[in-house]
Each structure stands twice: as C-alpha cells, then as structure tokens.
MARLUM-133907 format. One record per residue (C-alpha): residue in one letter; x, y, z; residue number from 1. Coordinates in pm, 1 decimal. Each point is the difference from the previous one (the first is absolute). Example, Ala and Ser with C-alpha at 12.3 -4.5 7.8 and 13.67 -1.06 7.14 Angstrom:
# MARLUM-133907
NODE   r          X          Y          Z     k
NODE   A     1230.0     -450.0      780.0     1
NODE   S      137.0      344.0      -66.0     2
***
This chain:
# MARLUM-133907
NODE   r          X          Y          Z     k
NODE   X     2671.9    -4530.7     4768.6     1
NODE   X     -363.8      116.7       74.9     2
NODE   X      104.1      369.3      -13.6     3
NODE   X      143.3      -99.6     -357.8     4
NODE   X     -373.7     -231.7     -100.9     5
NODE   X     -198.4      308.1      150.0     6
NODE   X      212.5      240.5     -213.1     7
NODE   X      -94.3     -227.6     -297.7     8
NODE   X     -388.0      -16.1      108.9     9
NODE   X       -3.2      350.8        3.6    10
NODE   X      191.2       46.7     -377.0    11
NODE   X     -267.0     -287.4     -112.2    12
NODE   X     -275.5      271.5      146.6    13
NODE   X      113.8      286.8     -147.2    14
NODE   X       31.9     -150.6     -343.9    15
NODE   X     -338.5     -168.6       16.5    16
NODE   X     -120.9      332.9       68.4    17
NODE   X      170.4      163.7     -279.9    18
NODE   X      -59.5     -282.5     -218.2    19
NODE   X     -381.3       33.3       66.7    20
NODE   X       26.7      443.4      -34.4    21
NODE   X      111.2     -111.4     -355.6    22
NODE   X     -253.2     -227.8     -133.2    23
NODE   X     -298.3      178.1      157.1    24
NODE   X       98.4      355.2      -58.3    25
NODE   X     -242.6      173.8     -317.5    26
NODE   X      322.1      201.0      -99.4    27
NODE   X      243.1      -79.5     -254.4    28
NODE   X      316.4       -7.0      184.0    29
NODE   X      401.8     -108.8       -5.2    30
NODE   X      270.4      -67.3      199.6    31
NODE   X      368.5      111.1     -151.8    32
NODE   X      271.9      -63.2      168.0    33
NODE   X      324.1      200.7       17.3    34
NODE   X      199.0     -197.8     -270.9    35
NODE   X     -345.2       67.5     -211.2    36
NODE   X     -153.5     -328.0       25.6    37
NODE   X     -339.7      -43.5        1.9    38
NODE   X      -90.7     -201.5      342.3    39
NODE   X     -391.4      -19.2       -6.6    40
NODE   X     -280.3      149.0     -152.7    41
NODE   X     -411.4       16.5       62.8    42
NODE   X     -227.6     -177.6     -211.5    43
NODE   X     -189.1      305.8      -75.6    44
NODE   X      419.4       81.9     -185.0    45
NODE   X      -26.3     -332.0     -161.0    46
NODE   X     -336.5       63.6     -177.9    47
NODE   X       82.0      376.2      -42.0    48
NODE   X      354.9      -61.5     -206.1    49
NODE   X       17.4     -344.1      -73.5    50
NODE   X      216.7      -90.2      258.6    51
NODE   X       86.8     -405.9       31.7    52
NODE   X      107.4     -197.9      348.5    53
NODE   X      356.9      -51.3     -205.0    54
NODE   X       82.0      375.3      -18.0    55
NODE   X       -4.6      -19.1      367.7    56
NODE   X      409.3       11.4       29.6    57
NODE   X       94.0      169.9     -314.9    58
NODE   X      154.4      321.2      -55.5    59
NODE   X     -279.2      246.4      -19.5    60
NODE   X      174.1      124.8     -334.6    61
NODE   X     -120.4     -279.6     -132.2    62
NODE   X     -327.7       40.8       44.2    63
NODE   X      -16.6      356.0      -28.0    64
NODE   X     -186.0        1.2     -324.6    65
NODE   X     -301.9     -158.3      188.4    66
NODE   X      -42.9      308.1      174.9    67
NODE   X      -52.7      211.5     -350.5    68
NODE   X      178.2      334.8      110.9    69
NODE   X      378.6       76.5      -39.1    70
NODE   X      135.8      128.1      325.6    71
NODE   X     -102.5     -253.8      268.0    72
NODE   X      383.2     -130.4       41.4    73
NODE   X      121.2      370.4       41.4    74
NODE   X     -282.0       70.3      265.3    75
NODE   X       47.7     -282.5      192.8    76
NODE   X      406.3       74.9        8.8    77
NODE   X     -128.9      386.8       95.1    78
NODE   X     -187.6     -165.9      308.2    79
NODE   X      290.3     -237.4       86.3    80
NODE   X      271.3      242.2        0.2    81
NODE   X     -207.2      319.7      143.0    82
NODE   X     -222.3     -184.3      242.7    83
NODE   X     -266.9      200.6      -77.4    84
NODE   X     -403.6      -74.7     -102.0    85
NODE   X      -60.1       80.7     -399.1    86
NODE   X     -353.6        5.9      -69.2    87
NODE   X      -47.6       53.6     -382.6    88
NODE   X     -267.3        5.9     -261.7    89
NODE   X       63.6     -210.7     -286.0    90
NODE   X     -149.6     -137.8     -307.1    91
NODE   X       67.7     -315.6     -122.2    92
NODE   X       34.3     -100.7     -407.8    93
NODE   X     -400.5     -125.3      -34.0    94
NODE   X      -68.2      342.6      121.4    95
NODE   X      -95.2      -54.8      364.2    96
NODE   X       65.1      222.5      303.9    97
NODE   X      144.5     -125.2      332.9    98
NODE   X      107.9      198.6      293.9    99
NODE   X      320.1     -130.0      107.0   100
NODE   X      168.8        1.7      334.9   101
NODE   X      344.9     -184.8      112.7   102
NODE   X      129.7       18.6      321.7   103
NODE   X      303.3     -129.2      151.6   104
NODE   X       13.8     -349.7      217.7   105
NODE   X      259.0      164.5      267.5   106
NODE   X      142.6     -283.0      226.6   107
NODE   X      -68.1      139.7      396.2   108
NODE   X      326.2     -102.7      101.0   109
NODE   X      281.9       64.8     -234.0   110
NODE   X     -272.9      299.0     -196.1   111
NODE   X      140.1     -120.3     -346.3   112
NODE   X     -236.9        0.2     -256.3   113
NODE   X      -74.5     -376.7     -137.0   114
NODE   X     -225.1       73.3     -232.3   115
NODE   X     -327.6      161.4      -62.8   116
NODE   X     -367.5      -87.3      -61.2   117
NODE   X     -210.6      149.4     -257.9   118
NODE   X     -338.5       48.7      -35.2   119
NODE   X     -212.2       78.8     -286.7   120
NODE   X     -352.8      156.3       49.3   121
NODE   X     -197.6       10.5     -318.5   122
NODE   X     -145.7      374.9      -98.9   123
NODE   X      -67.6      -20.7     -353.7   124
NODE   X     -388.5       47.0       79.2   125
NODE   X      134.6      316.7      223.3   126
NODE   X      206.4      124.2     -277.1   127
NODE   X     -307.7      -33.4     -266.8   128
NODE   X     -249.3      208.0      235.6   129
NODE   X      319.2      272.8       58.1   130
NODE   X       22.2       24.4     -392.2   131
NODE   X     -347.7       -5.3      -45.1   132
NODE   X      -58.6      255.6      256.3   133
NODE   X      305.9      216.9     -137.3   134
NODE   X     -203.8      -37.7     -365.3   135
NODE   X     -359.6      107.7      123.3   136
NODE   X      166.9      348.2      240.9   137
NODE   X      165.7       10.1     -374.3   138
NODE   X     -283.1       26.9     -183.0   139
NODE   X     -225.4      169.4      231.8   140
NODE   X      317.6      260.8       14.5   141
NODE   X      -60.6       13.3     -370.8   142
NODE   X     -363.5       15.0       32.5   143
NODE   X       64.5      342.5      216.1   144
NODE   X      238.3      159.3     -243.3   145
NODE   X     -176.2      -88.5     -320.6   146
NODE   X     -322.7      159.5      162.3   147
NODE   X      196.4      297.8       86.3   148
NODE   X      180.3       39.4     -310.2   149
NODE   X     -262.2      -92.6     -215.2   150
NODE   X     -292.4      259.9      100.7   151
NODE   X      305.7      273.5      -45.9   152
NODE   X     -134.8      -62.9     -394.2   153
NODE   X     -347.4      134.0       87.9   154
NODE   X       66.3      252.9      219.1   155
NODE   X      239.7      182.7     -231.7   156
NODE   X     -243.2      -31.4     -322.4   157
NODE   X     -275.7      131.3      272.0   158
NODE   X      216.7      266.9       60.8   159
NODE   X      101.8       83.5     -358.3   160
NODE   X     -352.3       -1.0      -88.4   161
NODE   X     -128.3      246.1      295.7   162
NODE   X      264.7      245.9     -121.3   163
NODE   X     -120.1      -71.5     -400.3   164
NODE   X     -381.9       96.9      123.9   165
NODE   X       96.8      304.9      139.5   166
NODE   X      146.2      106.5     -363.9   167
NODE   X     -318.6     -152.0     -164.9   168
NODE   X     -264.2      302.7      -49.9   169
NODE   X     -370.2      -38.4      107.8   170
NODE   X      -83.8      -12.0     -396.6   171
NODE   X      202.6     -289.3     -124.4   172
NODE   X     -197.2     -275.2       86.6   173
NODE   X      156.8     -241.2     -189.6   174
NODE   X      353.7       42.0      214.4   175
NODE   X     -195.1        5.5      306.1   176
NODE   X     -150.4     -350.9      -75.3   177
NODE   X      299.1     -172.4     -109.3   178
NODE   X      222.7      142.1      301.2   179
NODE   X     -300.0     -128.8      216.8   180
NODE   X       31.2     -363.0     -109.2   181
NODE   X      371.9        8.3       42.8   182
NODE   X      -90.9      124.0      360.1   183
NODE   X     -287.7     -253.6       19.6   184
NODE   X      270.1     -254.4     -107.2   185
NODE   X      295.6       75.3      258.1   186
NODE   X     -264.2       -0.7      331.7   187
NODE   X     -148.7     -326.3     -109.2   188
NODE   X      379.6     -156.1       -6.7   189
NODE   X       44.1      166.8      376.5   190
NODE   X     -302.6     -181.6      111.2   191
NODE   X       80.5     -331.5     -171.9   192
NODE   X      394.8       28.7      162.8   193
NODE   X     -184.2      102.9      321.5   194
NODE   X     -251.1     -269.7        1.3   195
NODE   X      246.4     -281.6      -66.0   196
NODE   X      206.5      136.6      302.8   197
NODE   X     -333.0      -12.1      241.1   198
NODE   X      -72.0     -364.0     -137.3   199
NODE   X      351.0     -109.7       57.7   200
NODE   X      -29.3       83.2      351.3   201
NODE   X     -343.0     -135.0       51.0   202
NODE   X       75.1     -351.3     -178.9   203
NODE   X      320.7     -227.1       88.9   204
NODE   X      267.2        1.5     -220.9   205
NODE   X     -205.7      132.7     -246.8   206
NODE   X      260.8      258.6     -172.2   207
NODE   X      168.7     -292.8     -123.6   208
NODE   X     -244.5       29.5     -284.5   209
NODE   X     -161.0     -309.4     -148.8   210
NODE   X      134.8      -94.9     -367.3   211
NODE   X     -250.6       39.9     -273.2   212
NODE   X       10.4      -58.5     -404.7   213
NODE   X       99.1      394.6     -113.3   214
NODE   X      -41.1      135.1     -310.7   215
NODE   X      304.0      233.1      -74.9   216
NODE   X     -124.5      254.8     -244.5   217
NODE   X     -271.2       61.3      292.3   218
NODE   X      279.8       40.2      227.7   219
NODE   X      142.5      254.5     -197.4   220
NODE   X     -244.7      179.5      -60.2   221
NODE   X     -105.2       20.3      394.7   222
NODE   X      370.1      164.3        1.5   223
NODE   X      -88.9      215.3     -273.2   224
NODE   X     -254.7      167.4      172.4   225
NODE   X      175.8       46.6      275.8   226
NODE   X      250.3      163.7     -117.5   227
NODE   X     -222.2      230.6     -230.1   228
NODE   X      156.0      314.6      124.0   229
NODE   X      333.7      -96.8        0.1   230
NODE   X      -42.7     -121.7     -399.3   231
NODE   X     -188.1      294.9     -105.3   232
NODE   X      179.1      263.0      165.8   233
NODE   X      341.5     -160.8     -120.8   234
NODE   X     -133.4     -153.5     -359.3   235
NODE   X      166.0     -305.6       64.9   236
NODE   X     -163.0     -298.8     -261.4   237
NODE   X      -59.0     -293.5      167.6   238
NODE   X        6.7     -312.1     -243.8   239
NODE   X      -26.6     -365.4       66.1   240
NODE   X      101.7     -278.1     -154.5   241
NODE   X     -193.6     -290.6      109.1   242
NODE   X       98.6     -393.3     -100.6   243
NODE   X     -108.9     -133.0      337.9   244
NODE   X     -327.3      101.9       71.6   245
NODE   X      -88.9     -173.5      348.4   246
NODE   X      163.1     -133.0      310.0   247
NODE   X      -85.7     -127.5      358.9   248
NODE   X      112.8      266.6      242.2   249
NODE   X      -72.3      226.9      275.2   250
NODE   X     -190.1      297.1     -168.8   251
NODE   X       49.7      276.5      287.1   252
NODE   X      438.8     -130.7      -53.1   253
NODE   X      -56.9      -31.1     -420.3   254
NODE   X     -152.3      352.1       -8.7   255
NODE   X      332.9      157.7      252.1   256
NODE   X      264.8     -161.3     -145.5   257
NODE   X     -168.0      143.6     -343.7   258
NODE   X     -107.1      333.9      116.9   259
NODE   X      363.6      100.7      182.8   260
NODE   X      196.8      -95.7     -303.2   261
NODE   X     -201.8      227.8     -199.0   262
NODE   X      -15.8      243.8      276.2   263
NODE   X      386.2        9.3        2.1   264
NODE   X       -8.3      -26.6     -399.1   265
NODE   X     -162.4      344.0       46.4   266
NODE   X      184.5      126.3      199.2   267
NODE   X      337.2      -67.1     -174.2   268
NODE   X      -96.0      155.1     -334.5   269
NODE   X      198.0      184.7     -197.2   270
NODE   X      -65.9      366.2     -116.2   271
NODE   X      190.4       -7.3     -355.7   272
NODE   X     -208.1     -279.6     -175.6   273
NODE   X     -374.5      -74.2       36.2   274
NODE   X      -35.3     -256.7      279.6   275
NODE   X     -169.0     -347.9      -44.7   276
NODE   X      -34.7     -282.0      231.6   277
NODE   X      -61.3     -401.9     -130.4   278
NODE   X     -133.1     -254.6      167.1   279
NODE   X       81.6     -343.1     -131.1   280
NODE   X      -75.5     -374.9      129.1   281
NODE   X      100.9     -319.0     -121.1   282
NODE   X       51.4     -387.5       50.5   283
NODE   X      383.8     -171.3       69.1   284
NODE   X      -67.4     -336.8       84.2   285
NODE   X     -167.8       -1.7      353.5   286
NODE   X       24.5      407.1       36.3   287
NODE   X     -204.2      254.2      -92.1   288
NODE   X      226.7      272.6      -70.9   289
NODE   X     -130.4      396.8       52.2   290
NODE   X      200.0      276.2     -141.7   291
NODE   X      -32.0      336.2       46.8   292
NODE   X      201.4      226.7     -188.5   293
NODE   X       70.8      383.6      -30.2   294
NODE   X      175.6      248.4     -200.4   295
NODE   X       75.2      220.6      248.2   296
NODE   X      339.8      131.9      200.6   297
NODE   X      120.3     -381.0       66.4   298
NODE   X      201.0      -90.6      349.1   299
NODE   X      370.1       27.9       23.7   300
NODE   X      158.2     -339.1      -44.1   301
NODE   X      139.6       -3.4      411.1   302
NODE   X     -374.5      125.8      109.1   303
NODE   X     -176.3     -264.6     -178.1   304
NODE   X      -15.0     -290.2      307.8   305
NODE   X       21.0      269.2      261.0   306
NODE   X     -367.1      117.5     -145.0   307
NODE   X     -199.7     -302.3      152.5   308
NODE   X      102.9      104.4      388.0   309
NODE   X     -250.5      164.1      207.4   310
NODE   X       28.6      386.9      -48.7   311
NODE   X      266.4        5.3     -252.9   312
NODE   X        1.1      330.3     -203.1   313
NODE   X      260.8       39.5     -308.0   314
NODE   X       95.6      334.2       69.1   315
NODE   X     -195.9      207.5     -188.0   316
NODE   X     -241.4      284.1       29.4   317
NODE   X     -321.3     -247.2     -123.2   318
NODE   X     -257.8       -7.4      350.9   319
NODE   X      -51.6     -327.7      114.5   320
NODE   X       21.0     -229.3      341.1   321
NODE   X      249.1     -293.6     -162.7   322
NODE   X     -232.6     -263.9      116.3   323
NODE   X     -193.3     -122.1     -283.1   324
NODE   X      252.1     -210.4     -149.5   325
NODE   X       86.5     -159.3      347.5   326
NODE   X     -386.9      -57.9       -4.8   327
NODE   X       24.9     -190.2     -361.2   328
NODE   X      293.5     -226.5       89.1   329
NODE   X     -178.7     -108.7      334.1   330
NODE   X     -307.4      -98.5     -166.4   331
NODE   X      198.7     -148.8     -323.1   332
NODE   X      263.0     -187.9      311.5   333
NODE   X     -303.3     -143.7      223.4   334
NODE   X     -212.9     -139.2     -307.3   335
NODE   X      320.4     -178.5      -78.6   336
NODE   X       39.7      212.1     -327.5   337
NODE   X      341.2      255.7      -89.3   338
NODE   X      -17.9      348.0     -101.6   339
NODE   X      337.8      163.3     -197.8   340
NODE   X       83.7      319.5     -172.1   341
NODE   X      159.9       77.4     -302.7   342
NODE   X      103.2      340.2      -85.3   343
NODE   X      212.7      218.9     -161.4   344
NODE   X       54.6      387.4       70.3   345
NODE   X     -205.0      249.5     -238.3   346
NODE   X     -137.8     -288.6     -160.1   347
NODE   X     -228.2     -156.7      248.0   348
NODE   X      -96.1     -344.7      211.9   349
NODE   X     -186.3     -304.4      -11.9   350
NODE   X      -84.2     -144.1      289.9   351
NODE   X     -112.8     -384.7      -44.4   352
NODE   X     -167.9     -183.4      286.8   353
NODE   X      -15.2     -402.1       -7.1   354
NODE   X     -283.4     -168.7       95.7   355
NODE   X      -39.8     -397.3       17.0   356
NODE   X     -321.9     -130.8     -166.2   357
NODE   X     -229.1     -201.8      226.2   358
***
C-alpha cells in the first residue's frame, strides 16, 4: 500500500512538473496523441492559433484549420509511423513563417510511439531579412552588370570615332570638330558610369538609387546621345511619342531600362527597309505604360521569353553579350513593374515595360 501511494506521489510530481513546463514555456506547443487527439497545448499555442481549453480532447482534424497550413495531419502521421524528427518551414494563410519541428513521444519501455509534440518557432522576421537580403545582393548584382554592360555603349562609339579621325584629313575642320564632341560625349558617360560605381562603394546602399520626379523626353534624349554612333553610323530615326511626360523613378534604372531597349532596337535592325525606332508612354489606370518599338528583324515566336535570361543570344551573327534584356526585366521585376515582348519575324518587336504610378 505505501509502495502503491508513493507510486502515485511520484505520477502527481511528474505531472505537476509537466503541467507547469506547459504554462510557463514562451513556445507555442502541442501534445498529439497516437489516435490524433490533441492532449495539451502551451498558452503561447492558444494565443498563436486560437486554440480554446475545450479543444483539449478533440480530434486534431478538427481543429486543423486553426493551424492555417494543409499538411499538419499527414506530418504528424509521417512522425508517428516513421519515428523520426521532421523539422519544416511553413507558412501559414495570414502569411506568417514558422519553423516547425515534431518529434515522436516514444514510451521507454514498450518503444511504441504514443504520440508526438510539436513545436512552432516563429521566423517570419528571419524570413523578411533573408528576402530582403536576397533583393539588395539582387540589385547590387544588377548594379555590377548594368555598369558593365552599360559603359560597353561608350567605349564602342569611342572606338568608332578614333578609327573615323584617322580617315578625317588635317583640312576638314568641320569633321574634326563634330567627331570631337562625339568623343567628348562618350568619355564624359565613362566617367559618370565610373563615378557612380566609386560612390556606390563609398556610401551604403547607395546604388539602390534614390527615386526622383523624371522627365522622359530628357531621358531619351540622355540615350540619344549615347548612342550617337550607333544612330549615325546605322541611320536609324529615333521618334517618340510622348503622352506621359513625368514619373517618380530611379533616374540611373529609367535611363537603362531605356537605353538597352534601344541599344538592342539597334542592334536588331533590318537591312531591306530604313530602320526606325519609337518610343511611346502612356497612362492605364495606375500604370504608366513605356513602349518601345522597332521595325527591325523581329524574334522567333519560341525565342521570345527565352530573350530576358542572362546571356541569351538568338542565334544569329548580330555581336552582342545577351545581357541587356536580363538587365531590363530585373530592374522592371524589383520596382514591382513587368516588361513583355511582342514580335513578329521580318516585321519587328515592341517591347512594353509596366510601371505602377506612385
């Protein structure tokens, strides 16, 4: 009889201690048994998925839309049967992040499993810093290649215009001072590209590139003189249609997205009919919609999503690196925007980016 009351003493214990592990713990956390009954659960559980003292009891099934993510049944089932931890990310439906982890309750003497406890650890602050981190090696990534790619512009019309002055006699003045501006022109974009790389190591975070109110036709025309050579040597017209004149955006990420869809406009020009390129903006509700469109050789219909990967080339003998459309649909993605591509072969492409007003 007092082996039996000190065997009951000692239950007593070891449920006042477990009974105290649950209310004081800080982590949401339940007890299933083997028949999938929900046995006990921490306050921290309650609060976190509305959990009431009369689901203690119940089949966890029904409860299991408290928990806001599909599969908990099926894990807990996986445990049971495998006896094995599962330690899981999941998200629940009002978007937070948890880092789940259920391990089996193994009985010492008989080692059948009679349930398992779960434990939820809340990472959805972990998770935001991880994307947001992911997004800034992004842009800076983007930073790099549009500063690589971009000052390829400039050093080909500096080259192109070296080899024009060594045609150019000593007499013609006149050819010697307009192939000096164009010259003048392509070192002064270097040293603006190059400067903006020194300052975005010197300040934080600064190539992320403060938003400012941009006039387009100025943006345009920045691109135009960029690509001086490329539009005078090939005698591609570049027109604009403007119906949107301004709009609150990162000028340095305005001026590429501009600047390598004419680039590429360029580029893809076709040699039977005089080539034009158009620029075109306008208003849809809360978008500001830019079009650029061409007349030139067009894409083939199976190339035409393939063309916004990083250093994708349609086969063809035209020189290029296939990264300035990658470079477009980054910037367009990250400000939350959508670039697309319409073509045809032969008869040319418009690319149109999306952009939301703010």
């Amino acid at each position: 009889m007092v082996k039996k009351n000190n065997q009951i003493k000692t239950l007593e214990k070891l449920n006042d201690d477990l009974e105290n592990y649950f209310s004081n713990t800080i982590i949401p956390q339940l007890f299933v048994d083997s028949d999938m009954i929900l046995r006990k659960f921490t306050p921290p559980a309650m609060k976190q998925f509305s959990l009431k003292p009369e689901y203690v009891g119940k089949p966890i099934g029904e409860v299991q839309e408290n928990f806001r993510f599909p599969t908990i049944i099926e894990n807990i089932q996986q445990v049971i049967e495998t006896r094995t931890i599962l330690e899981k990310e999941i998200q629940t439906t009002d978007y937070r992040w948890f880092q789940m982890n259920i391990l089996p309750y193994v009985i010492k003497n008989t080692k059948k499993t009679n349930g398992v406890i779960i434990t939820f650890v809340d990472i959805t602050l972990r998770i935001k810093d991880l994307k947001d981190l992911e997004k800034l090696i992004s842009e800076h990534e983007t930073l790099l290649d549009a500063i690589s790619h971009d000052i390829k512009g400039p050093l080909t019309s500096l080259m192109l215009t070296i080899n024009q002055m060594k045609k150019v006699s000593l007499e013609n003045q006149q050819g010697g001072q307009s192939l000096f501006k164009i010259l003048e022109s392509a070192i002064s974009k270097m040293q603006v590209i190059i400067s903006d790389l020194v300052d975005s190591r010197k300040q934080e975070h600064k190539y992320k590139s403060e938003e400012e109110l941009l006039n387009f036709e100025h943006i345009i025309e920045d691109v135009r003189l960029t690509l001086t050579g490329d539009l005078s040597g090939t005698r591609v017209a570049l027109k604009n249609n403007i119906n949107v004149s301004e709009i609150l955006f990162s000028r340095r990420k305005l001026r590429s997205i501009i600047y390598n869809l004419v680039s590429n406009a360029i580029k893809f020009r076709s040699n039977t009919r005089d080539p034009e390129v158009i620029i075109s903006t306008k208003r849809e509700g809360d978008l500001i919609i830019i079009s650029v469109k061409d007349n030139g050789i067009g894409i083939p219909t199976g190339k035409q999503d393939a063309i916004f990967s990083k250093y994708f080339r349609v086969e063809n003998d035209i020189e290029g690196s296939g990264i300035g459309l990658y470079l477009v649909k980054e910037i367009v993605n990250n400000a939350g925007g959508s670039v697309s591509v319409s073509s045809e072969e032969d008869a040319g492409s418009e690319f149109t980016v999306k952009l939301k007003c703010v």
